[in-house]
Kinemage of the C-alpha trace (Angstrom):
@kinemage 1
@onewidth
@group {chain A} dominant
@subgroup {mainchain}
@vectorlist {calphas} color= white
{ca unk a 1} P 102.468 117.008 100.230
{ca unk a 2} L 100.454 113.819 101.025
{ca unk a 3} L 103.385 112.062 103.316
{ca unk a 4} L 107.275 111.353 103.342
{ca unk a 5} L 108.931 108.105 104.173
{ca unk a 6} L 112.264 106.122 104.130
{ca unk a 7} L 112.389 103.819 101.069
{ca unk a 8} L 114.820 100.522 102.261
{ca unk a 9} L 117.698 101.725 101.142
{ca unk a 10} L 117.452 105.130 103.248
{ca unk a 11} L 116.855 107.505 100.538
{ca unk a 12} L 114.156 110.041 102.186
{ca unk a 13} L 111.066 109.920 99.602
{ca unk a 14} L 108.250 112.714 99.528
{ca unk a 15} L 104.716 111.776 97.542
{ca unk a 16} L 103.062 114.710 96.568
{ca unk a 17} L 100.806 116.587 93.584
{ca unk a 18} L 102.790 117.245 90.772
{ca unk a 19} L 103.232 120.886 89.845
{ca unk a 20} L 104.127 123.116 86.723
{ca unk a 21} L 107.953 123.381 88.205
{ca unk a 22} L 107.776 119.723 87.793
{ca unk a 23} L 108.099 120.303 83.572
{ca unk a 24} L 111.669 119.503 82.854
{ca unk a 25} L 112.196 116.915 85.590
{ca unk a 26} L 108.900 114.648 84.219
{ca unk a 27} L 110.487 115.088 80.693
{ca unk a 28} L 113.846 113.538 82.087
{ca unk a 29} L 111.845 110.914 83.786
{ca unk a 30} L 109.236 109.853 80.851
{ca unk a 31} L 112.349 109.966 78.486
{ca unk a 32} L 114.827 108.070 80.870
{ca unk a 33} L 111.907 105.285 80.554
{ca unk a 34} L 112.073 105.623 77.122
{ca unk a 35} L 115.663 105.255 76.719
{ca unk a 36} L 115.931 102.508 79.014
{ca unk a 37} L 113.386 100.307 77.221
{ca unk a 38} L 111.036 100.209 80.112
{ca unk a 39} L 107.522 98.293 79.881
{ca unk a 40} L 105.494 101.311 79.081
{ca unk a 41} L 103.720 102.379 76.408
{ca unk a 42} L 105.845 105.015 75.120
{ca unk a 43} L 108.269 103.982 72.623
{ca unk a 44} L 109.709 107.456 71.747
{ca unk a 45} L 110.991 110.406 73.335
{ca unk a 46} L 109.125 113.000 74.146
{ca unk a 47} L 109.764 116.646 73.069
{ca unk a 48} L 109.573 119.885 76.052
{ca unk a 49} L 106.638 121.079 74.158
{ca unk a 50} L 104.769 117.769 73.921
{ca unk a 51} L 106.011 117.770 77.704
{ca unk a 52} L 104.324 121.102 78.665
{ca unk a 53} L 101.334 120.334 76.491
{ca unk a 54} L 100.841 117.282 78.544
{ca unk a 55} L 101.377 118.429 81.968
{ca unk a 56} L 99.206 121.437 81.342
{ca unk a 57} L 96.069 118.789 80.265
{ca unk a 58} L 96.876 116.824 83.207
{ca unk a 59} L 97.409 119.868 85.756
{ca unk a 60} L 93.856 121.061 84.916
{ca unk a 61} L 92.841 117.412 85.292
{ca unk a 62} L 94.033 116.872 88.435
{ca unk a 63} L 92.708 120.442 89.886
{ca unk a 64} L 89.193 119.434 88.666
{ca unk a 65} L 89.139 116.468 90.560
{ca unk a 66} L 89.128 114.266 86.904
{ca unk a 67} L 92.515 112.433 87.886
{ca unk a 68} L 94.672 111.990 90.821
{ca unk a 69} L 98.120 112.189 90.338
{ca unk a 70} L 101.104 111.429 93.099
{ca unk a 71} L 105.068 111.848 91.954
{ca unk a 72} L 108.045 109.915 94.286
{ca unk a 73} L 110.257 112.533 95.005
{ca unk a 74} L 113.824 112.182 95.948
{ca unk a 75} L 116.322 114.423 96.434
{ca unk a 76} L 114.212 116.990 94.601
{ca unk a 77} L 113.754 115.118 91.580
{ca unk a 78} L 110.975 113.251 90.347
{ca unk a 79} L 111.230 109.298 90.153
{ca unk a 80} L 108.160 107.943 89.971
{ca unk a 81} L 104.541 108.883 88.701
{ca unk a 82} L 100.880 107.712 89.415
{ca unk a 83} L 98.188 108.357 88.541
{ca unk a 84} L 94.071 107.221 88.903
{ca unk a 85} L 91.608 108.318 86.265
{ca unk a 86} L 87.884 107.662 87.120
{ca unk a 87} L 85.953 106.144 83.966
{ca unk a 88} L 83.066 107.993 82.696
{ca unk a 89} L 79.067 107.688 83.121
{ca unk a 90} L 78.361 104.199 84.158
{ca unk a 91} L 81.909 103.583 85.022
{ca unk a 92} L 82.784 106.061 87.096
{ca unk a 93} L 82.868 104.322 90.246
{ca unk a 94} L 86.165 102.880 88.113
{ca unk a 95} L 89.716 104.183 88.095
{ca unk a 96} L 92.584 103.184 85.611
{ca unk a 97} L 96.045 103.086 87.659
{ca unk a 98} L 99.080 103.867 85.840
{ca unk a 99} L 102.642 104.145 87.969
{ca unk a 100} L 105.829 104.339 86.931
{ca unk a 101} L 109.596 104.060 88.634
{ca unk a 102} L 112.415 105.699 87.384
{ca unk a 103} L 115.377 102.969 87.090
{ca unk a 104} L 117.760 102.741 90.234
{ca unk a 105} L 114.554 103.381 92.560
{ca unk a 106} L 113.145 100.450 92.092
{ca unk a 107} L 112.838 97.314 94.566
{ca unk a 108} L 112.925 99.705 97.873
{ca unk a 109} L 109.586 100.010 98.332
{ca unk a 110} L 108.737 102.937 96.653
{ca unk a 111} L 105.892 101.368 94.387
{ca unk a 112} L 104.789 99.542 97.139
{ca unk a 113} L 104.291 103.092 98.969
{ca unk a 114} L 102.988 104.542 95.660
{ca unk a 115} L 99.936 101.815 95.243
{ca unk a 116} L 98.868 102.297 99.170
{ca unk a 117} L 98.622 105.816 97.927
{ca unk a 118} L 96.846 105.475 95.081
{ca unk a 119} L 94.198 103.945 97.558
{ca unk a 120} L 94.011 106.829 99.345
{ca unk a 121} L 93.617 109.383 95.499
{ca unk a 122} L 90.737 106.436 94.745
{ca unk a 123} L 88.519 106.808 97.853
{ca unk a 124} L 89.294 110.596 97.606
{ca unk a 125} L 87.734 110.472 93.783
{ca unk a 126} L 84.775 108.270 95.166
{ca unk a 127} L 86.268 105.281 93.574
{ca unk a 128} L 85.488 101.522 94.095
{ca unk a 129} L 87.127 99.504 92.117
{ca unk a 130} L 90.781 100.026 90.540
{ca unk a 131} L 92.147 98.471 87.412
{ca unk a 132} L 95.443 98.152 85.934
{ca unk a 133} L 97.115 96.835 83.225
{ca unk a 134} L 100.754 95.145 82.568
{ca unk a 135} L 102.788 93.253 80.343
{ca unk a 136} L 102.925 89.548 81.276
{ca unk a 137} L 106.641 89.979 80.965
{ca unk a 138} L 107.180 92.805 83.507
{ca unk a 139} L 107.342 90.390 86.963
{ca unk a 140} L 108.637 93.238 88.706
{ca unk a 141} L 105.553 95.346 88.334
{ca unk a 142} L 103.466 92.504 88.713
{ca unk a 143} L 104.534 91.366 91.679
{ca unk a 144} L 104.182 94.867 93.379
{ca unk a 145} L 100.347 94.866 92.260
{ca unk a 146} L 99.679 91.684 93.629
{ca unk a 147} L 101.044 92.706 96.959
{ca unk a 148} L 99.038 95.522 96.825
{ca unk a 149} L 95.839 93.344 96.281
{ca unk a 150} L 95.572 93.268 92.888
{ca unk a 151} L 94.728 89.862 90.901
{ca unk a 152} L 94.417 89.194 87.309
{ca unk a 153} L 91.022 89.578 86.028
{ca unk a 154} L 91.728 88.882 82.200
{ca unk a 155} L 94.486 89.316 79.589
{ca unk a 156} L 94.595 91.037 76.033
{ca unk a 157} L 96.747 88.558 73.766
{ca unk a 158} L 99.795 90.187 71.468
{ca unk a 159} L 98.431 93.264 72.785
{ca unk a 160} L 102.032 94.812 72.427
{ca unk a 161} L 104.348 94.347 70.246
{ca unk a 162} L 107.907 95.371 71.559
{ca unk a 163} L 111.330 94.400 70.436
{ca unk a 164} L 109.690 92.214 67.270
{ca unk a 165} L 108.320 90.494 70.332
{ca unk a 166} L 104.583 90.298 70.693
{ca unk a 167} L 103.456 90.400 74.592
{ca unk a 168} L 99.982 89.945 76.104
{ca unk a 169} L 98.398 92.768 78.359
{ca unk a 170} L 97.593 91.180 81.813
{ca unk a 171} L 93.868 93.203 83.326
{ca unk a 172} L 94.296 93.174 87.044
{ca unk a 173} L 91.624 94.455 89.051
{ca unk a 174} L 91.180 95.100 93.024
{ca unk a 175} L 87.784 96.398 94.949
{ca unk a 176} L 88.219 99.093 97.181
């Protein structure tokens, strides 16, 4: 467990390493995202086996010190995910953050908690510079980067396409 904390609307929220147990609950959560429409970049469910194959890549990851990973845990379940991948050779003082919320825990200061840990996985891994990227339209998100330190670096135009509805990919960046 890396620490526990209230979120503002009193539910009691544990950040920790994900484990193998966490298989069916991560499928509900990546395909609750899915279903939703969230701003990821997942536009299909996701099968238990394509589950399992995945967690099993990213277990091994994270136990070789390749990838941090944190999930927001809340009344056993798993609502949110992060996670910091170094880059490779001369980018590996580099990590890619990715974090998600599950909907009805957002806005309560659970991301907010999620990014200062993410800090804490980067300097871990060595890490001195984090990137990110989001959709220009997701102002949620954004917002909760910025506070976190984060400022746009660059964009990728039309970079998704979602909805018939082509949306650029805002690059944020933030030096450790």
């Amino acid at each position: 467990m890396y620490r526990e904390f209230s979120a503002k609307d009193g539910l009691d929220v544990t950040l920790r390493a994900p484990r193998w147990s966490d298989l069916d609950d991560l499928l509900l959560f990546i395909n609750a995202l899915v279903l939703e429409g969230a701003e990821i970049t997942r536009d299909a469910v996701t099968t238990r086996n394509e589950e399992a194959s995945w967690l099993s890549r990213h277990l091994v990851a994270v136990e070789r010190d390749k990838r941090a990973a944190v999930v927001a845990e809340v009344d056993g379940h798993c609502v949110g995910q992060l996670e910091v991948e170094p880059g490779k050779g001369y980018c590996s003082h580099v990590g890619g953050v990715t974090v998600a919320l599950r909907d009805g825990y957002r806005d309560v200061g659970i991301g907010s908690e999620m990014m200062a840990e993410a800090d804490v996985q980067a300097k871990r891994l060595g890490l001195e510079l984090l990137t990110l990227e989001v959709n220009e339209t997701n102002a949620r998100a954004r917002h909760v980067f910025e506070k976190s330190g984060f400022a746009e670096v660059g964009r990728v135009p039309r970079a998704v396409k979602m909805k018939g509805m082509y949306i650029d990919h805002i690059i944020m960046a933030r030096e450790l």
